[in-house]
C-alpha positions in Angstrom: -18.5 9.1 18.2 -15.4 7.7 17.1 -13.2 9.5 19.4 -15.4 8.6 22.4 -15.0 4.9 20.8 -10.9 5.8 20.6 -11.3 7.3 24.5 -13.4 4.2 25.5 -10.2 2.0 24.1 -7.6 3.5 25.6 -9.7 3.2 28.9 -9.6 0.1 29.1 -6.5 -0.7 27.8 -5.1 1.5 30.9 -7.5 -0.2 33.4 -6.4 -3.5 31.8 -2.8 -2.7 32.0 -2.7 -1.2 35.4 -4.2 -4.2 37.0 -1.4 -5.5 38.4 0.0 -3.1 39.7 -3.0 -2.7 42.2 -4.9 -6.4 41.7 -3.1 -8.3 44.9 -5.0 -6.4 47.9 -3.6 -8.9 50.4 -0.3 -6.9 50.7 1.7 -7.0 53.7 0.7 -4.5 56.2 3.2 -1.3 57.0 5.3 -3.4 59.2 6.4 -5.5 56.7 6.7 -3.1 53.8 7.8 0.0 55.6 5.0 1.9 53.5 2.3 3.4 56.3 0.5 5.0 53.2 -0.1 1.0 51.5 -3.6 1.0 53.3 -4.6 4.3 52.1 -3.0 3.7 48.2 -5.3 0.1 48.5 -8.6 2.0 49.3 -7.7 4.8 46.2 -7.4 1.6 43.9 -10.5 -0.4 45.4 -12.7 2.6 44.8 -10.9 3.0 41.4 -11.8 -0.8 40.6 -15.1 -0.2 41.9 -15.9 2.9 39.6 -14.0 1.6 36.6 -16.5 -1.5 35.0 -19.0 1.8 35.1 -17.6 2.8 32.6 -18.8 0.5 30.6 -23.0 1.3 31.6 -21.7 4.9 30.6 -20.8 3.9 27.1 -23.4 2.1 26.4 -26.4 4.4 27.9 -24.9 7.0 25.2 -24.8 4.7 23.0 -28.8 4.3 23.4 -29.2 7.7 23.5 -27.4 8.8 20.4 -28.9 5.7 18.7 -32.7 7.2 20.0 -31.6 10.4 18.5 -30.4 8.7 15.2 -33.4 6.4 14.5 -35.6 9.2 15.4 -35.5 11.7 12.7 -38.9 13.6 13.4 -38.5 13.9 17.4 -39.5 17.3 19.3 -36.7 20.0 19.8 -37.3 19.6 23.1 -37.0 16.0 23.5 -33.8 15.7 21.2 -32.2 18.7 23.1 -33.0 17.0 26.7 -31.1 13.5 25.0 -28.0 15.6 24.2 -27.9 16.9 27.6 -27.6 13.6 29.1 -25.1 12.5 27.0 -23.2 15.7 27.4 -23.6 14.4 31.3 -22.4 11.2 30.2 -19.3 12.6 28.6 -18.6 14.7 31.1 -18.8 12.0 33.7 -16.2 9.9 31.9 -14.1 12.9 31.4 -14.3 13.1 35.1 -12.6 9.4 35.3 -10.2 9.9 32.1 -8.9 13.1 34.2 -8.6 11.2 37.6 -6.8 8.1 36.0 -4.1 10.7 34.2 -3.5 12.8 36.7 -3.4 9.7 39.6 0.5 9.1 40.3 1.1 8.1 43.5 4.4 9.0 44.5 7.6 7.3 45.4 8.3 5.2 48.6 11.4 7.9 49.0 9.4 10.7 49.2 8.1 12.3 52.5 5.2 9.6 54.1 3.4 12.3 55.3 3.8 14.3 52.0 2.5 10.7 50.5 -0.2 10.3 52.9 -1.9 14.0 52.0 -1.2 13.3 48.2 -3.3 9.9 49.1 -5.9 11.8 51.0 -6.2 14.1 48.5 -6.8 11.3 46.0 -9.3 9.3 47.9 -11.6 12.6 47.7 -11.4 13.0 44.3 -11.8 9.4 43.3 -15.0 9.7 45.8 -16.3 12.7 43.8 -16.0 10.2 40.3 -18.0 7.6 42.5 -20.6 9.9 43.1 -20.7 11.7 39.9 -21.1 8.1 38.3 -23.4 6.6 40.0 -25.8 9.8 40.0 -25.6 10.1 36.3 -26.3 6.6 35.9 -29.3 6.8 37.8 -30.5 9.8 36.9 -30.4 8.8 33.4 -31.7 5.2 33.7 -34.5 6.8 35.5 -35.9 9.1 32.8 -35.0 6.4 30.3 -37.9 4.6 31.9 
């Protein structure tokens, strides 16, 4: 728990610190900067942003479910076992966004555009597979919460 706490942190901490970097989406357009790839970087972040406060629902729906575990010593095997799977589902969800936010470096205006534009490409899928993967764990588990 505490090192999900620790992970949670540093999260946010990153998505706080980040911000600017990413937070002013009325940039010039290509002509101005002499970056084709600008559009394509802005998409990767605004899916990024979009995921991100997610994380958040993901912390605390584990936190219910380890809390459901905790306050319910005599629960079925079968029950408890089914709650750790969704928060192993949880965990690996957020893994899934820790691992895209480390790995994400988009590269230097003085490299290649076009080597820029399939690192970009390449990005937007992956960040669109975190989407997913968030929002279908969310839902899935809000839904046999209820």
């Amino acid at each position: 728990m505490k090192t999900f706490l620790i992970a949670f942190s540093f999260l946010i901490l990153v998505s706080c610190g980040k911000g600017g970097e990413h937070a002013n989406h009325d940039k010039p357009d290509e002509a101005v900067t002499g970056n084709p790839n600008q559009a394509l970087y802005d998409q990767v972040m605004d899916i990024h942003d979009e995921v991100m406060p997610k994380m958040e629902d993901i912390y605390k729906l584990k936190q219910t479910l380890e809390e459901k575990i905790a306050n319910t010593p005599g629960m079925v095997e079968d029950k408890k076992k089914e709650l750790q799977q969704m928060i192993a589902s949880l965990d690996s969800t957020n893994n899934a966004m820790m691992d895209w936010m480390h790995h994400f470096s988009p590269l230097p205006d003085s490299v290649d555009q076009e080597k820029a534009r399939e690192y970009l490409e390449t990005e937007m899928e992956s960040i669109k597979k975190v989407r997913d993967l968030t929002n279908e764990t969310i839902q899935k588990i809000n839904e046999k919460l209820k």
